[in-house]
C-alpha positions as CSV (number, residue, x, y, z in Angstrom):
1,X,-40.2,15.2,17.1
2,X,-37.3,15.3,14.7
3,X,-34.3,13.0,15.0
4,X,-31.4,14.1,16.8
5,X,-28.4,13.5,14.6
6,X,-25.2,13.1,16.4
7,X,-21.4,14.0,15.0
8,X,-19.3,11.2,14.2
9,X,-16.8,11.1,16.3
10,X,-13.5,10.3,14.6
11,X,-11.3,7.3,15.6
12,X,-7.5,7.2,16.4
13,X,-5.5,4.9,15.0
14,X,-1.9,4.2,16.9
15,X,1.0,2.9,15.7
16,X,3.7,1.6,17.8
17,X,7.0,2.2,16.6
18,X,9.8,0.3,18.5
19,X,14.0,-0.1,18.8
20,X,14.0,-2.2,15.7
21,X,11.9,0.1,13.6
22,X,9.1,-2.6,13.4
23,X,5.5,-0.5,13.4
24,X,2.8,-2.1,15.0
25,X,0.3,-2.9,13.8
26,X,2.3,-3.0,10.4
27,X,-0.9,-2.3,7.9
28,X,-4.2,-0.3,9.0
29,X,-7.2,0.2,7.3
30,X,-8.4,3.6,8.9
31,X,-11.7,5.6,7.5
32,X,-12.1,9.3,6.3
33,X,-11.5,11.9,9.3
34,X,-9.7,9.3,11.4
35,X,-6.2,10.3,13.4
36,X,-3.6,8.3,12.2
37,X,-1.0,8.8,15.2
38,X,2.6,7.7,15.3
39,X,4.3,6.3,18.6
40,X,8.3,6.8,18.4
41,X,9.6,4.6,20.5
42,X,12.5,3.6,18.9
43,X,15.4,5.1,20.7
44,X,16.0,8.2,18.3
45,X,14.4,10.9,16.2
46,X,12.6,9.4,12.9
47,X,10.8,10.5,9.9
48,X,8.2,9.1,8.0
49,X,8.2,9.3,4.4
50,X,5.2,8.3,2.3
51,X,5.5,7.1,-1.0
52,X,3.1,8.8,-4.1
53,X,0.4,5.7,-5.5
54,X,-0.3,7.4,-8.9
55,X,-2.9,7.3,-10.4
56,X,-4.3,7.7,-6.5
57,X,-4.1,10.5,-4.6
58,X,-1.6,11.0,-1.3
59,X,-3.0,9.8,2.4
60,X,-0.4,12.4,3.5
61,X,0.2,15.3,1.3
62,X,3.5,16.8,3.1
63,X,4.5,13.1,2.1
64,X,6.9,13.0,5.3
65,X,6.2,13.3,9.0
66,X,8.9,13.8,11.6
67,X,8.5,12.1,15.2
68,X,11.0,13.0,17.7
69,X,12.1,10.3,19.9
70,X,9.7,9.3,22.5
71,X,6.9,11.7,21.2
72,X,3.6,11.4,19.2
73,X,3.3,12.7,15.7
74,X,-0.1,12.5,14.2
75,X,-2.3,13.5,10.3
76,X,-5.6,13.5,10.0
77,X,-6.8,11.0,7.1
78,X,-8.3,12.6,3.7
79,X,-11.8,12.8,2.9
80,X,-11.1,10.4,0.3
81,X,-10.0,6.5,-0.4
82,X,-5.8,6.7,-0.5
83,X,-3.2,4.0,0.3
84,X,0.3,4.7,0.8
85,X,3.5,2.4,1.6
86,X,6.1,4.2,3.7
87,X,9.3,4.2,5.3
88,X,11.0,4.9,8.2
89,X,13.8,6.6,8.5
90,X,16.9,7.8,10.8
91,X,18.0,11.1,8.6
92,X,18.6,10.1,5.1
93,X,18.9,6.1,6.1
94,X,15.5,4.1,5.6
95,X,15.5,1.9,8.3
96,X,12.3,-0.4,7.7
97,X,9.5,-0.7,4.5
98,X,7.8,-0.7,2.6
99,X,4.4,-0.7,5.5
100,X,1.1,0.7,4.7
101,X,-1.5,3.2,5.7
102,X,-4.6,2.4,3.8
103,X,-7.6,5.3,3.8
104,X,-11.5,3.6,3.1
105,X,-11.1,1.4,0.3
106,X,-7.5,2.4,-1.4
107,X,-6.4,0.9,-3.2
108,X,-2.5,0.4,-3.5
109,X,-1.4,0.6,-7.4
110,X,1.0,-1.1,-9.2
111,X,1.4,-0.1,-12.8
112,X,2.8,-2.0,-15.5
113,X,5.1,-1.0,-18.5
114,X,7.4,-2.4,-21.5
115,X,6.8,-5.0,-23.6
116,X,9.8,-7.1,-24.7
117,X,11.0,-6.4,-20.8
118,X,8.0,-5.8,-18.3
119,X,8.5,-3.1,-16.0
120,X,7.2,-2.9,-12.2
121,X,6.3,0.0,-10.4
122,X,6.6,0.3,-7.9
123,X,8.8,-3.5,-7.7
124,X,7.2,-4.2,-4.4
125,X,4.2,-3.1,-2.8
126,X,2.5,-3.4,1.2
127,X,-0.9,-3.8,1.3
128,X,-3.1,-4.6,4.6
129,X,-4.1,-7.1,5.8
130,X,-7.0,-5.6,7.3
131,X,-10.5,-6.9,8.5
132,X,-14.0,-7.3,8.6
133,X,-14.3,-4.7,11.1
134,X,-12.1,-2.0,8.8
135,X,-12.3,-3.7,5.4
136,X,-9.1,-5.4,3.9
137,X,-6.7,-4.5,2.0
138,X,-7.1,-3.4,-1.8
139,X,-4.7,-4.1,-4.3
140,X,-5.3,-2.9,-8.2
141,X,-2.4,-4.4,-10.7
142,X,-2.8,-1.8,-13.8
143,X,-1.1,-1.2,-17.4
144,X,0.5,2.4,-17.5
145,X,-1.1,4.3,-20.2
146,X,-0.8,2.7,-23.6
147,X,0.8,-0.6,-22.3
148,X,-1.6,-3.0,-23.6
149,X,-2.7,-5.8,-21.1
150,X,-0.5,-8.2,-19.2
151,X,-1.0,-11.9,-18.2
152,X,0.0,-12.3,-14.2
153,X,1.4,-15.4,-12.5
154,X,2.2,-15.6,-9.1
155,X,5.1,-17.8,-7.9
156,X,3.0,-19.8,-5.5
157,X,-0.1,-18.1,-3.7
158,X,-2.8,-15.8,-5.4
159,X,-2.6,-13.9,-2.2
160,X,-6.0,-11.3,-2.9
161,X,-9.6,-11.9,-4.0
162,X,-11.3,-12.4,-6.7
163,X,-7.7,-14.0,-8.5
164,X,-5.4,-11.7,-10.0
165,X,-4.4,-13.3,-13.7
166,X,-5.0,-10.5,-15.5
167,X,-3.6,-6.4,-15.7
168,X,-6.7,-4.1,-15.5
169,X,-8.6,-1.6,-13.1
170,X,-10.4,-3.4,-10.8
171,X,-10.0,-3.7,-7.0
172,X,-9.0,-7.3,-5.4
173,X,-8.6,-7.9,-1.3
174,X,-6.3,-9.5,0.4
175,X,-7.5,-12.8,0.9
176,X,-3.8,-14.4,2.2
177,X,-1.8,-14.7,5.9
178,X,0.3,-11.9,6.4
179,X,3.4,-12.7,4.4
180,X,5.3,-12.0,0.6
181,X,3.6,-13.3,-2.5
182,X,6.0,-13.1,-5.7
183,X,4.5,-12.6,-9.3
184,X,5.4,-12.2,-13.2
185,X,3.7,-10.4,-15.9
186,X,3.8,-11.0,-19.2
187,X,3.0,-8.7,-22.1
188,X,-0.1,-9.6,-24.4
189,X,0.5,-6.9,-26.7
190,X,4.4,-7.7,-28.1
191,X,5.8,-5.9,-31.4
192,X,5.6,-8.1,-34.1
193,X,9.7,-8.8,-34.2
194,X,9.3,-9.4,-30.5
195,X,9.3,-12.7,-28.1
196,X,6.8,-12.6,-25.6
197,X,8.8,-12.9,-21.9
198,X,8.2,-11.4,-18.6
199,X,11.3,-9.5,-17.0
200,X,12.3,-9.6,-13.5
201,X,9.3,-9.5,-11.5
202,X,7.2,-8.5,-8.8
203,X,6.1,-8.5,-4.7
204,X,3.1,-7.8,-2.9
205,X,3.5,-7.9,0.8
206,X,0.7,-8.2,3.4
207,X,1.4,-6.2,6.1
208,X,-0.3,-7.7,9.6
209,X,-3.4,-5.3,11.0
């Protein structure tokens, strides 16, 4: 007798938007499929706006999802690995963000530029914090294209896993209590009338799941 196979049935994942614009939970790993469903409980009509993770592709392709006060608004996760940070906001006022949705694996990107003067962007970036249930949070720290490689120091906690010291393509997990986690790159590749210094800096938050 042949197996019977039975649909997967997709989950939903709820988020709990309240008067202070706080979402909780603050950073979900969801999986392909999945509903990703926002509560608006914050006292007046929101939106919210996803931010693009090049090189990745969106979680949310409108890239902005209204939710009228005291209603549900709710997408339907890709058939892909994504991560987005968004925003929430009251009209053209961002309340609260950078929070995450994150879609399989991710990963959130950060991509690094300049040479005498390093360049973030984005500045800062949410990841979750996730689990071993839904996976954790994925974090890649890249050069843009033709920036060389980049040395990376964090101010006190290397807040993912394996370390991040180094620019390149590979995926790290957060590995660190919800919380923000400051860091510096520093060119490897300067002009040869150049110094070698970092300039400003960046953040990586870890959003509570």
């Amino acid at each position: 007798m042949a197996a019977r196979h039975l649909p997967i049935t997709a989950s939903v994942c709820t988020i709990a938007i309240d008067n202070t614009f706080t979402p909780t939970p603050q950073g979900v790993v969801v999986q392909q499929g999945d509903q990703v469903e926002f509560q608006n409980g914050s006292g007046v009509d929101i939106i919210i706006e996803f931010a693009a993770n090049p090189p990745g592709q969106p979680v949310y392709p409108n890239m902005n999802l209204p939710v009228a006060n005291g209603t549900t608004a709710s997408f339907t996760a890709p058939s892909y690995d994504a991560s987005a940070n968004y925003g929430i906001y009251q009209g053209s006022t961002q309340e609260s963000g950078p929070w995450v949705v994150q879609v399989g694996i991710g990963p959130m990107f950060v991509q690094l530029s300049g040479l005498s003067g390093v360049s973030y962007a984005p500045p800062t970036v949410a990841i979750p914090q996730g689990s071993a249930t839904t996976g954790k949070g994925q974090l890649v720290i890249m050069p843009a294209l033709s920036s060389g490689n980049y040395t990376i120091a964090w101010g006190s906690t290397d807040p993912v896993t394996p370390p991040l010291g180094a620019s390149g393509t590979s995926s790290h997990a957060a590995s660190s209590a919800p919380g923000e986690y400051l860091y510096t790159a520093t060119s490897n590749n300067p002009c040869p009338e150049e110094t070698v210094f970092s300039g400003g800096g960046g953040k990586v938050i870890i959003r509570s799941s």
